[in-house]
MOPAC internal coordinates of N, CA, C and O (Angstrom, degrees):
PM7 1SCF
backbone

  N    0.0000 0     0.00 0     0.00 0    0    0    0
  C    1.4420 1     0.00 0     0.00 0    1    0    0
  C    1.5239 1   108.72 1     0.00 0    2    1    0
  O    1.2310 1   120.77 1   -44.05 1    3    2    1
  N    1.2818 1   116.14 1   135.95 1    3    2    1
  C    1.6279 1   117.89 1   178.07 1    5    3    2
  C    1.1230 1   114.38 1   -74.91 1    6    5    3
  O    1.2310 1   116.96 1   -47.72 1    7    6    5
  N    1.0476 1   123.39 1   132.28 1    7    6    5
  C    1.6627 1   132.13 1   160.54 1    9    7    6
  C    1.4964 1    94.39 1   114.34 1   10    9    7
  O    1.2310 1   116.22 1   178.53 1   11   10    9
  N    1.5420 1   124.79 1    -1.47 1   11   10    9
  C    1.8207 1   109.39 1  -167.56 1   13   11   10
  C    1.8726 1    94.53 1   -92.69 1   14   13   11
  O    1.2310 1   127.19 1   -16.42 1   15   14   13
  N    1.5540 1   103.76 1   163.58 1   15   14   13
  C    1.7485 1    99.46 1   165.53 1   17   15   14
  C    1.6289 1   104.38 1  -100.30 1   18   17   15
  O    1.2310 1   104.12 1    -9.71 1   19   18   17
  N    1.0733 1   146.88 1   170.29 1   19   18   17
  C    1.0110 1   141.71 1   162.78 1   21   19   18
  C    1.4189 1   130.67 1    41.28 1   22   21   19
  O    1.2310 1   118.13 1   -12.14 1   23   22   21
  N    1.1829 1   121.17 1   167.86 1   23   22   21
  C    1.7511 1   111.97 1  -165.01 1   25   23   22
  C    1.6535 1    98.31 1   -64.94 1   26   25   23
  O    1.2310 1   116.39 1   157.37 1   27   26   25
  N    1.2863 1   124.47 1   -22.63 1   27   26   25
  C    1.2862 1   113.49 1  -162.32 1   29   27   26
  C    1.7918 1   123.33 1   -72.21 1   30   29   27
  O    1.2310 1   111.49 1   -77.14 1   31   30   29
  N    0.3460 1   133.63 1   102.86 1   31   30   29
  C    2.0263 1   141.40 1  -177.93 1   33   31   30
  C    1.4594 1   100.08 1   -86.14 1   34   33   31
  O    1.2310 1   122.81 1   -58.37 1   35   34   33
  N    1.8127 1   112.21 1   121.63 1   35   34   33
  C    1.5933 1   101.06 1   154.63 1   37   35   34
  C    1.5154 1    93.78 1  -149.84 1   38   37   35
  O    1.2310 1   124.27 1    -1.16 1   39   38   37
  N    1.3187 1   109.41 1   178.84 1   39   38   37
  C    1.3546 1   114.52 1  -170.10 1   41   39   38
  C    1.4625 1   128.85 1   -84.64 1   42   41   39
  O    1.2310 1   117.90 1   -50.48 1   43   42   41
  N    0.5853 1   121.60 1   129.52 1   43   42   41
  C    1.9234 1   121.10 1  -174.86 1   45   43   42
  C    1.6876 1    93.82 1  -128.34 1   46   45   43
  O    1.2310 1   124.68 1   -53.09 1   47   46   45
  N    1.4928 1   108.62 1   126.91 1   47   46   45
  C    1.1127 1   123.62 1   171.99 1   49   47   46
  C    1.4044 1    93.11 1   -99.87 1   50   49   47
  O    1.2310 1   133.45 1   -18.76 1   51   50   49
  N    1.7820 1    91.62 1   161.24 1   51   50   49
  C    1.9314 1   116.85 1   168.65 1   53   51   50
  C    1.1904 1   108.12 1   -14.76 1   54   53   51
  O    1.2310 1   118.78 1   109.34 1   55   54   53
  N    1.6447 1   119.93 1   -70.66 1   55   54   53
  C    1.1476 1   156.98 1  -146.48 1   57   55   54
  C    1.5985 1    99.65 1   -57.94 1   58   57   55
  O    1.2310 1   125.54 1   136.17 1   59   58   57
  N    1.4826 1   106.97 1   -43.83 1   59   58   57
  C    1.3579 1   117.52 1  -142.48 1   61   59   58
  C    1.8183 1    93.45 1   -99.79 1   62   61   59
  O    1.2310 1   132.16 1   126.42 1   63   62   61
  N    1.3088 1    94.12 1   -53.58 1   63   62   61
  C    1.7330 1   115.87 1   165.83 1   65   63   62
  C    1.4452 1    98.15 1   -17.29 1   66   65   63
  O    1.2310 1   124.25 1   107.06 1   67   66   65
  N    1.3928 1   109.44 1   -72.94 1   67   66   65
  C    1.5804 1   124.59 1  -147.45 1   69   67   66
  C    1.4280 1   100.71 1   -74.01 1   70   69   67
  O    1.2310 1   118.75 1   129.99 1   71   70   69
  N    1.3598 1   119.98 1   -50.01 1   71   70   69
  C    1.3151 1   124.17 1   175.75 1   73   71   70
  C    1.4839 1   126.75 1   -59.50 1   74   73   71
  O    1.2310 1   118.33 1   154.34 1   75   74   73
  N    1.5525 1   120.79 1   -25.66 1   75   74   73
  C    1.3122 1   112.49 1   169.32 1   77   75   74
  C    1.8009 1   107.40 1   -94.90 1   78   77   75
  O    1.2310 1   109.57 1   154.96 1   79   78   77
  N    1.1059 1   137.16 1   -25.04 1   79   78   77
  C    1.6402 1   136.11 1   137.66 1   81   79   78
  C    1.4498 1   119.90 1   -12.92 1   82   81   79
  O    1.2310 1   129.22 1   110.37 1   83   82   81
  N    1.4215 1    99.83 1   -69.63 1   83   82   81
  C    1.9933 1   114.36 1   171.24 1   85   83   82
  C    1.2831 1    93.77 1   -55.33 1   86   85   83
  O    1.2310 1   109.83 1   122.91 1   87   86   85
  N    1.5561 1   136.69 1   -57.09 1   87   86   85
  C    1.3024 1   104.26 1  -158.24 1   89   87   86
  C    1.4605 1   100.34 1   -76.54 1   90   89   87
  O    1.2310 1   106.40 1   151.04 1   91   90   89
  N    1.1572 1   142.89 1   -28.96 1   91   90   89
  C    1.5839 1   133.16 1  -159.77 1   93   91   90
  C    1.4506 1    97.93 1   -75.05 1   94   93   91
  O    1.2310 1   119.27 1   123.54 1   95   94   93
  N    1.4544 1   118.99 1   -56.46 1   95   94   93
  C    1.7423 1   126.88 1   166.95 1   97   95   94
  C    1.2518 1    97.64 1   109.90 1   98   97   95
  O    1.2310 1   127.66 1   -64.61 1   99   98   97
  N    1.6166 1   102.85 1   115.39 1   99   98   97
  C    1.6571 1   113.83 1  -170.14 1  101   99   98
  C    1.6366 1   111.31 1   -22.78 1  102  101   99
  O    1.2310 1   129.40 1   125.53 1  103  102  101
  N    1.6269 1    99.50 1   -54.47 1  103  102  101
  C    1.4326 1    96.60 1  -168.68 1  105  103  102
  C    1.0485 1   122.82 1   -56.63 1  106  105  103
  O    1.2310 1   117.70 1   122.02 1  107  106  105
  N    1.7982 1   121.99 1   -57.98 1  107  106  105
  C    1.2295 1    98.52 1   179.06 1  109  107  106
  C    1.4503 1   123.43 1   -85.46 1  110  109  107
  O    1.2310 1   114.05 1  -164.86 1  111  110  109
  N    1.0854 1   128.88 1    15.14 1  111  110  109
  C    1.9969 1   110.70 1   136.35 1  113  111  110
  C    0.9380 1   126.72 1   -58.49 1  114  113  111
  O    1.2310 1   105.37 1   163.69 1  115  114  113
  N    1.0140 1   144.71 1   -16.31 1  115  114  113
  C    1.5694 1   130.99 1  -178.22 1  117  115  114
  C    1.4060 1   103.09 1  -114.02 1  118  117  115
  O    1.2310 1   115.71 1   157.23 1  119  118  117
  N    1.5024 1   125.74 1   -22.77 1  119  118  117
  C    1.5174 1   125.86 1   163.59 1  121  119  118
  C    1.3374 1   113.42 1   -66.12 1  122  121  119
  O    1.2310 1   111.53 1   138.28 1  123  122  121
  N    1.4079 1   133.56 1   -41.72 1  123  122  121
  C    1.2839 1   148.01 1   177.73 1  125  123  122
  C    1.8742 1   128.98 1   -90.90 1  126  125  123
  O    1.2310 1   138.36 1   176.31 1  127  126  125
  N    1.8496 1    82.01 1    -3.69 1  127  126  125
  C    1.5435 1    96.85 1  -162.87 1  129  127  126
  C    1.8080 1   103.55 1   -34.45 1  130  129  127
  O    1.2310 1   114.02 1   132.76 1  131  130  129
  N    1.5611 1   128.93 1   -47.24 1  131  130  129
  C    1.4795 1   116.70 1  -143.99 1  133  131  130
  C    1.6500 1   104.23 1   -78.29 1  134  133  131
  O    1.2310 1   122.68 1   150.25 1  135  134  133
  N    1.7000 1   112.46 1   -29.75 1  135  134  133
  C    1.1328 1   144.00 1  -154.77 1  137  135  134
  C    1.6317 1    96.37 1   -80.70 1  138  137  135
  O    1.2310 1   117.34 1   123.99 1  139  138  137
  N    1.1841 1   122.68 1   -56.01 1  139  138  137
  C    1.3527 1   146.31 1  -176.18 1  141  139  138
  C    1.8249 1   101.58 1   -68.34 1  142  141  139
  O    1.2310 1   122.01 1   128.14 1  143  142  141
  N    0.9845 1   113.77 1   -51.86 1  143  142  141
  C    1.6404 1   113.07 1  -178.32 1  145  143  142
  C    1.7281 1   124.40 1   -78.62 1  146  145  143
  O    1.2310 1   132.90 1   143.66 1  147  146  145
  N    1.6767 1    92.67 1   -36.34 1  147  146  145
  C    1.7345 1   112.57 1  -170.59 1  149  147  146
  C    1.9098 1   103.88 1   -43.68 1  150  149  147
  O    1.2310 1   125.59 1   -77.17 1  151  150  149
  N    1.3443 1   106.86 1   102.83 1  151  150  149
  C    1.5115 1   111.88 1   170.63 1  153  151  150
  C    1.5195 1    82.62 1   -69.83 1  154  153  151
  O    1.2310 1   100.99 1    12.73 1  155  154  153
  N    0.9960 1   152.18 1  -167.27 1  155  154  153
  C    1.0559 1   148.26 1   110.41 1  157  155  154
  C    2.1780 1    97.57 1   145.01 1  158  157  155
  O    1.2310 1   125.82 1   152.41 1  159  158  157
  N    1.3971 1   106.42 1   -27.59 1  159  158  157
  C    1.5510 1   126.36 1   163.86 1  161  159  158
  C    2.0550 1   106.71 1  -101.85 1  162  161  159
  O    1.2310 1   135.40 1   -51.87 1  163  162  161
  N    0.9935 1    87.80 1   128.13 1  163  162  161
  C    1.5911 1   101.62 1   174.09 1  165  163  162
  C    1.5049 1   107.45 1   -61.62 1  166  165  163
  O    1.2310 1   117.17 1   -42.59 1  167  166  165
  N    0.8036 1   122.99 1   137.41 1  167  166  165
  C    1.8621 1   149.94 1   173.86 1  169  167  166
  C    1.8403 1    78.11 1   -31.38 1  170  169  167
  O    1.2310 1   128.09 1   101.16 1  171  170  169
  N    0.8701 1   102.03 1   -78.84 1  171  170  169
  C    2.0555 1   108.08 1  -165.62 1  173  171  170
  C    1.4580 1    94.29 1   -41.88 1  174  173  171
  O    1.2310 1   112.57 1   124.54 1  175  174  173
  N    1.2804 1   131.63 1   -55.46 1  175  174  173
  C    1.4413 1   122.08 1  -175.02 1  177  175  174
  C    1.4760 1   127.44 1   -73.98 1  178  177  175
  O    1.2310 1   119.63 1   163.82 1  179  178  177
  N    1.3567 1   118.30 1   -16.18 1  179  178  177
  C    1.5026 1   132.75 1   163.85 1  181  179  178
  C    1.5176 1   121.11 1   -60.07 1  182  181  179
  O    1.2310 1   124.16 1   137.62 1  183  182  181
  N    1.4301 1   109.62 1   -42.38 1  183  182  181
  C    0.8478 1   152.09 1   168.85 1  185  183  182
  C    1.8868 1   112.54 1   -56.62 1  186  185  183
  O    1.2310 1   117.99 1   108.90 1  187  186  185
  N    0.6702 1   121.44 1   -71.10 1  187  186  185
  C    1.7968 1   144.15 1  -176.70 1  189  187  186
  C    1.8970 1    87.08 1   -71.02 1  190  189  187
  O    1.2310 1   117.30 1   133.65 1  191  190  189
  N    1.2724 1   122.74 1   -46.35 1  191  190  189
  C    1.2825 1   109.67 1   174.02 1  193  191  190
  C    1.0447 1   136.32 1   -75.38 1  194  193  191
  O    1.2310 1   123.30 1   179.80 1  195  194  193
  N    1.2120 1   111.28 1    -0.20 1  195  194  193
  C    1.5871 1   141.06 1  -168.36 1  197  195  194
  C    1.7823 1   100.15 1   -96.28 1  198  197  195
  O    1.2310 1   128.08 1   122.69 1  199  198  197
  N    1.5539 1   102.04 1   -57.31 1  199  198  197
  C    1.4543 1   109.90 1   175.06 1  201  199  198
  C    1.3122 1   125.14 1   -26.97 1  202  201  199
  O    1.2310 1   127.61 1   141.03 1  203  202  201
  N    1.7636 1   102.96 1   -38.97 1  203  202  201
  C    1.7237 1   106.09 1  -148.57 1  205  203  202
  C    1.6212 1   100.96 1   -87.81 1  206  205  203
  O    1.2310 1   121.60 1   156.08 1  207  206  205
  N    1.7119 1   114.55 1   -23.92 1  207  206  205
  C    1.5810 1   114.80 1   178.75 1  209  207  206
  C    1.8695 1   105.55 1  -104.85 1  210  209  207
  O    1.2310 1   115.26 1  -157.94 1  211  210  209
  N    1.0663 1   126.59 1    22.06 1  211  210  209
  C    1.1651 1   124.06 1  -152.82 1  213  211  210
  C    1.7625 1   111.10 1  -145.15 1  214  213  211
  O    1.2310 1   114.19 1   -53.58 1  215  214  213
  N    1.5906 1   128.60 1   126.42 1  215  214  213
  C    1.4599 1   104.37 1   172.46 1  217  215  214
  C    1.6858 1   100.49 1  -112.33 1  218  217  215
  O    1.2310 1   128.80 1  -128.37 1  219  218  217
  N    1.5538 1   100.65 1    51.63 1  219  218  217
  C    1.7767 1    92.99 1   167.49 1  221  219  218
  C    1.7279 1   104.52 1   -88.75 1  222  221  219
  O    1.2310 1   126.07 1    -1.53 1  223  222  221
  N    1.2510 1   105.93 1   178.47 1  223  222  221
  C    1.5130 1   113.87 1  -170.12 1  225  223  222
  C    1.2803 1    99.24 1   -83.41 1  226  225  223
  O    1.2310 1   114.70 1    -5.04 1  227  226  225
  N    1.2770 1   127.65 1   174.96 1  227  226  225
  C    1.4916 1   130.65 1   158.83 1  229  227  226
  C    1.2287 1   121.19 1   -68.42 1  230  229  227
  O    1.2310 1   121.77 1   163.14 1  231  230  229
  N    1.1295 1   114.22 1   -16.86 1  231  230  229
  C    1.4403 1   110.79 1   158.46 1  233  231  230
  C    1.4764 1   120.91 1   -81.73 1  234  233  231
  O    1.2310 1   119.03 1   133.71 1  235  234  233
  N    1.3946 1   119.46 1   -46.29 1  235  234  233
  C    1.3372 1   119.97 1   156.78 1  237  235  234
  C    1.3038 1   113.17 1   -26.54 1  238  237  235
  O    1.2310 1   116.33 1   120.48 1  239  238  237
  N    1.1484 1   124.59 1   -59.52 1  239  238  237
  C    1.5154 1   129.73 1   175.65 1  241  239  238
  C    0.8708 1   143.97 1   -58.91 1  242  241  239
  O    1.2310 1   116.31 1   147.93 1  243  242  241
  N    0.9934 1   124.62 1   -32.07 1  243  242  241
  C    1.4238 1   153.46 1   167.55 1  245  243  242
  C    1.4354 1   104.91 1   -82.31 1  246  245  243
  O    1.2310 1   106.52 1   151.42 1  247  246  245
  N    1.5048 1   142.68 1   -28.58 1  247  246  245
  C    1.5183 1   128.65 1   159.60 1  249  247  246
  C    1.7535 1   102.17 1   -63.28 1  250  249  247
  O    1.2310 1   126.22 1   113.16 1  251  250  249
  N    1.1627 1   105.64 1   -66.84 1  251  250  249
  C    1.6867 1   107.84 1  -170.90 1  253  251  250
  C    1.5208 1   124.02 1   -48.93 1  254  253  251
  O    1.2310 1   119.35 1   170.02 1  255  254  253
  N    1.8011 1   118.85 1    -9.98 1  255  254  253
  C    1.0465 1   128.89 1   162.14 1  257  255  254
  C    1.4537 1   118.26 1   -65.82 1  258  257  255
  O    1.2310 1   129.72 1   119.31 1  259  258  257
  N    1.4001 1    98.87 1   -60.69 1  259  258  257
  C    1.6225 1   131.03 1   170.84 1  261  259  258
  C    1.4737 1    93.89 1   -41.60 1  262  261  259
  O    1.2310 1   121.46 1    89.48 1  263  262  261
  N    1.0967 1   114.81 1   -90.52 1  263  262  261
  C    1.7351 1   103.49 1  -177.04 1  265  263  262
  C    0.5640 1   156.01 1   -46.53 1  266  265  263
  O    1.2310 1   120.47 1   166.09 1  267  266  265
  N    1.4639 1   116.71 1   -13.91 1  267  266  265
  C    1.6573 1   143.57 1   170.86 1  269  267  266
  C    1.6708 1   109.91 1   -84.79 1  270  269  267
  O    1.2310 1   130.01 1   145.56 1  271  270  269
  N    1.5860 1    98.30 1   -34.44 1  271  270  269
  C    1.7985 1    95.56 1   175.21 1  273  271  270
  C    1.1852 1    99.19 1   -62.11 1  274  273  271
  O    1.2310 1   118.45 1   137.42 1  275  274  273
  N    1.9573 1   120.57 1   -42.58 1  275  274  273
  C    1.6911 1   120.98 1  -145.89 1  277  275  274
  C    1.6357 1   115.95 1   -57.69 1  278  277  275
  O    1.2310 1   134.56 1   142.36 1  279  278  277
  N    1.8680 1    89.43 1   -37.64 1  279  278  277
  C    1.4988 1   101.29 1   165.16 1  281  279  278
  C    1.1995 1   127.44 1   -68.57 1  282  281  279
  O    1.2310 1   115.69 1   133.64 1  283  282  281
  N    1.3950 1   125.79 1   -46.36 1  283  282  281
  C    1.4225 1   120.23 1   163.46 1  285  283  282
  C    1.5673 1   121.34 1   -44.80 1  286  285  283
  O    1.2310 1   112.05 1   129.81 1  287  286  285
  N    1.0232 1   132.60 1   -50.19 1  287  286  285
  C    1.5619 1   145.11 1  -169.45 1  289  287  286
  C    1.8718 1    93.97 1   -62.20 1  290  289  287
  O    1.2310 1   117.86 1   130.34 1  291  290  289
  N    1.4561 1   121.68 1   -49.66 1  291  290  289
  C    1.1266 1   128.34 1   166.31 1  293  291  290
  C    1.6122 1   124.46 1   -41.75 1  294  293  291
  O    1.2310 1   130.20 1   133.90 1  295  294  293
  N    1.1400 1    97.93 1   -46.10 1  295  294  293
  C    1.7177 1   126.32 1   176.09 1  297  295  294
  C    1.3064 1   107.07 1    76.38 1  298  297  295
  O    1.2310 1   123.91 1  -126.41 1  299  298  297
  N    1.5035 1   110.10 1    53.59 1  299  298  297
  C    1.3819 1   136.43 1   166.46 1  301  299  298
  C    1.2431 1   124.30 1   -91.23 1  302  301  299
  O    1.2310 1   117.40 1   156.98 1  303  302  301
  N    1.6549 1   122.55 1   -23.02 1  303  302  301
  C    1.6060 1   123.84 1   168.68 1  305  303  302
  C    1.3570 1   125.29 1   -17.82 1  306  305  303
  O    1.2310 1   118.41 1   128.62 1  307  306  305
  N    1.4211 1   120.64 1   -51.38 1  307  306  305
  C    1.6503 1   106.56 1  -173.14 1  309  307  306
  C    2.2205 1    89.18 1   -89.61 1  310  309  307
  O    1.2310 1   127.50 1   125.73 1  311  310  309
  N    0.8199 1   103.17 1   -54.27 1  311  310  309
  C    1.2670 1    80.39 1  -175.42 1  313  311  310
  C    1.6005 1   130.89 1   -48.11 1  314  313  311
  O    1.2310 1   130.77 1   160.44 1  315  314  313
  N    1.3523 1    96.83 1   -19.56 1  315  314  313
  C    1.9232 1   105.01 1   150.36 1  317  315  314
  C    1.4367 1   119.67 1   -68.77 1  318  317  315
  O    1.2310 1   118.06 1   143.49 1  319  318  317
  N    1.5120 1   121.29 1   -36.51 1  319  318  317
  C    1.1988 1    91.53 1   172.04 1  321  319  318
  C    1.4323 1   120.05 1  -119.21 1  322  321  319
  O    1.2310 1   114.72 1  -123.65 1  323  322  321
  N    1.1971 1   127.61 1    56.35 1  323  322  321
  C    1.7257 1   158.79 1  -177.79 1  325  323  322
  C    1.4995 1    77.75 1  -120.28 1  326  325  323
  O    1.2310 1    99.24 1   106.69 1  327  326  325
  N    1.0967 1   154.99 1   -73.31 1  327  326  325
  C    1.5538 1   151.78 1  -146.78 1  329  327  326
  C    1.7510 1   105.52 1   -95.23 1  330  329  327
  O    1.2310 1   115.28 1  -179.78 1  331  330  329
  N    1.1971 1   126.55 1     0.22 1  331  330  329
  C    1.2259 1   149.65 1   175.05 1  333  331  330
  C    1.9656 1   103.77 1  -100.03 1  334  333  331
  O    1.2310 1   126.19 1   126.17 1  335  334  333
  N    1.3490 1   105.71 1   -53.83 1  335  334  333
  C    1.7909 1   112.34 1   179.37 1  337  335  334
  C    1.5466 1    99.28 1   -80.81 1  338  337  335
  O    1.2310 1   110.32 1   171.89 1  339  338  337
  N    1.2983 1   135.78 1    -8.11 1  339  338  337
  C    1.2590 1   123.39 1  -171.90 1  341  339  338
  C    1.6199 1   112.33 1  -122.41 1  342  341  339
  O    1.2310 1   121.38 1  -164.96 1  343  342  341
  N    1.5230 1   114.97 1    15.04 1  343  342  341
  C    1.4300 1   106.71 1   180.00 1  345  343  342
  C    1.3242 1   105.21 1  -101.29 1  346  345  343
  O    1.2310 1   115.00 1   -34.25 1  347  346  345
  N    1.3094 1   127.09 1   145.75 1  347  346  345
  C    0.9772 1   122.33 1  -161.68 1  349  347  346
  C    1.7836 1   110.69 1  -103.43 1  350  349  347
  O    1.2310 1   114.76 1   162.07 1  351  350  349
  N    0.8773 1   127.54 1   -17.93 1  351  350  349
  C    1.5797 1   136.00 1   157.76 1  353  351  350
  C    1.5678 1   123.57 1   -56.00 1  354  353  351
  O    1.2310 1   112.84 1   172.35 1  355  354  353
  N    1.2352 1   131.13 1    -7.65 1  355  354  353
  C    1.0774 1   116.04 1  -179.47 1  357  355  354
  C    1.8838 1   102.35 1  -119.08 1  358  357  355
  O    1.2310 1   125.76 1     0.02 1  359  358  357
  N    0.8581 1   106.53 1  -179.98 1  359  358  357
  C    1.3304 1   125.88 1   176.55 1  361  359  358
  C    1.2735 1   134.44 1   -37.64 1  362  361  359
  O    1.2310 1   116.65 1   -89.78 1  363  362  361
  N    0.7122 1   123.98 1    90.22 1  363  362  361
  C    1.7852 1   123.28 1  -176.02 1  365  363  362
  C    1.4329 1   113.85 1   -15.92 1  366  365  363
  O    1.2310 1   130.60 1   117.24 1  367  366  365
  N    1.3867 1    97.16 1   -62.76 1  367  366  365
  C    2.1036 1    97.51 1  -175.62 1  369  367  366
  C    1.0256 1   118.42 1   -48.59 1  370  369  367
  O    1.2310 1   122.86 1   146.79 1  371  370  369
  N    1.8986 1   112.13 1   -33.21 1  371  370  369
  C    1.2318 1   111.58 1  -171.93 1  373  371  370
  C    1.2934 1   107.00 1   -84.57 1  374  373  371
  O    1.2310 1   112.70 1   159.12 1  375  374  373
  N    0.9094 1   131.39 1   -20.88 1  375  374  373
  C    1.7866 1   135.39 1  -158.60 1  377  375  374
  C    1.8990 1    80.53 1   -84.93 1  378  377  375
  O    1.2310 1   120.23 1   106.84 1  379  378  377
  N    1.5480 1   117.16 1   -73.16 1  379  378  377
  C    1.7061 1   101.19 1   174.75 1  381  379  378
  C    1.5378 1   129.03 1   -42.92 1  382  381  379
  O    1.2310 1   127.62 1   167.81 1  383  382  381
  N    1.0076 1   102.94 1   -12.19 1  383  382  381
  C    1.7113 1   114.12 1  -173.34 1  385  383  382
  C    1.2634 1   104.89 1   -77.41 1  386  385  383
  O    1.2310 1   116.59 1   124.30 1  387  386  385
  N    1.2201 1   124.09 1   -55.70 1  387  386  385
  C    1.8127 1   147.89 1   163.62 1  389  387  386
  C    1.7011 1    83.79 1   -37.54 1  390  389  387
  O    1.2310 1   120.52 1    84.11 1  391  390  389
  N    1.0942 1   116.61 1   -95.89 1  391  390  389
  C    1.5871 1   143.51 1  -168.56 1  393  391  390
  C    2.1022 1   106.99 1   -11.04 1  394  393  391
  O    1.2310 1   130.41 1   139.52 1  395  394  393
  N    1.5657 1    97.52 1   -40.48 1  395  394  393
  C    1.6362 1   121.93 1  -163.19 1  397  395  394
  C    1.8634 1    84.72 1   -86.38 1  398  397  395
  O    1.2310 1   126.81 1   122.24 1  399  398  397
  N    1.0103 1   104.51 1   -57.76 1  399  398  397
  C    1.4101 1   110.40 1  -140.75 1  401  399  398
  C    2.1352 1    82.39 1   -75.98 1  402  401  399
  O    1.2310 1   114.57 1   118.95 1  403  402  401
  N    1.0219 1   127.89 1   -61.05 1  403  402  401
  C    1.5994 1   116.90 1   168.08 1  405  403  402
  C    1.6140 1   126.19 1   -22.50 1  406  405  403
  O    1.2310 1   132.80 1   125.27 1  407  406  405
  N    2.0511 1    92.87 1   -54.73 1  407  406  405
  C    1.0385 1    80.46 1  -175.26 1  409  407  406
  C    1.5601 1   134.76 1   -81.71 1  410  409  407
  O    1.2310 1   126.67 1   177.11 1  411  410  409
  N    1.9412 1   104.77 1    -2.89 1  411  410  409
  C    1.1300 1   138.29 1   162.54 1  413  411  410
  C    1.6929 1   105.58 1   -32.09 1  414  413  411
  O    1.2310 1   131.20 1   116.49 1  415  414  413
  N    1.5806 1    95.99 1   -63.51 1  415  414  413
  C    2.1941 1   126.20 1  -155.84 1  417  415  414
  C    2.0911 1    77.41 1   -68.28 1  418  417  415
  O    1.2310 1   132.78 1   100.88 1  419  418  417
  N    0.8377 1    92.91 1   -79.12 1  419  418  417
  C    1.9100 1   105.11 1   178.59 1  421  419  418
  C    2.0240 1   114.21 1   -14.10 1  422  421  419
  O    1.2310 1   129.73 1   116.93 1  423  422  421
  N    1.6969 1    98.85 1   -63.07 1  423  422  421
  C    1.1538 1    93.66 1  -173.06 1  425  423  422
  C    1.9628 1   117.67 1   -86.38 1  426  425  423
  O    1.2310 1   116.37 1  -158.66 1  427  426  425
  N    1.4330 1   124.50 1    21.34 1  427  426  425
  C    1.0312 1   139.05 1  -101.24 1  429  427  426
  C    1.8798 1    71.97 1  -152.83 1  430  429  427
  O    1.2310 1   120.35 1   134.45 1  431  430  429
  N    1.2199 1   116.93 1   -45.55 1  431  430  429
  C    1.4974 1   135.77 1  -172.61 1  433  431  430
  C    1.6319 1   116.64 1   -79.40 1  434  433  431
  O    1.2310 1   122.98 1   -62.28 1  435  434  433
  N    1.1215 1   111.89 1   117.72 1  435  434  433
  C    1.5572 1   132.53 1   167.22 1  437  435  434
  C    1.7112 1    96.67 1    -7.65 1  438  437  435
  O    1.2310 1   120.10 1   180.00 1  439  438  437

């Protein structure tokens, strides 16, 4: 299924969607999107890569990893960033940044 991380699938409602988003913070999902999603780097290395552009804590880091997989595993990614291109409080670049990178996941599809 597109948009999931790993074999695992579980459900994330609206509710839940939006709330682990706020905690990661529009911006850096879509600034961090590959780093933040990449199954493929261990939690410790997502993490440590995060360090080198970033002055959140390691714990900071390590939630926004966590949450960004939780949504992926859900197979919520573009609908994170459809709700990332459509909020209207944050930043323009970032809201187009969302906008590029969708239509990236979009053209990307069979």
């Amino acid at each position: 299924m597109r948009g999931t991380i790993g074999s695992e699938v579980r459900r994330l409602d609206d509710a839940g969607l939006s709330r682990a988003l706020r905690s990661i913070g529009y911006a850096c999902f879509v600034e961090h999107f590959e780093t933040l999603t990449d199954e493929s780097l261990s939690l410790a290395s997502a993490v440590d890569r995060l360090a080198t552009v970033s002055t959140w804590t390691e714990a900071g880091r390590r939630m926004r990893v966590s949450n960004a997989r939780r949504i992926g595993r859900a197979g919520r990614l573009d609908d994170a960033l459809r709700l990332v291109a459509a909020a209207g409080r944050i930043e323009p670049r970032i809201a187009e940044a969302a906008r590029r990178r969708l239509a990236e996941r979009c053209s990307d599809r069979p």
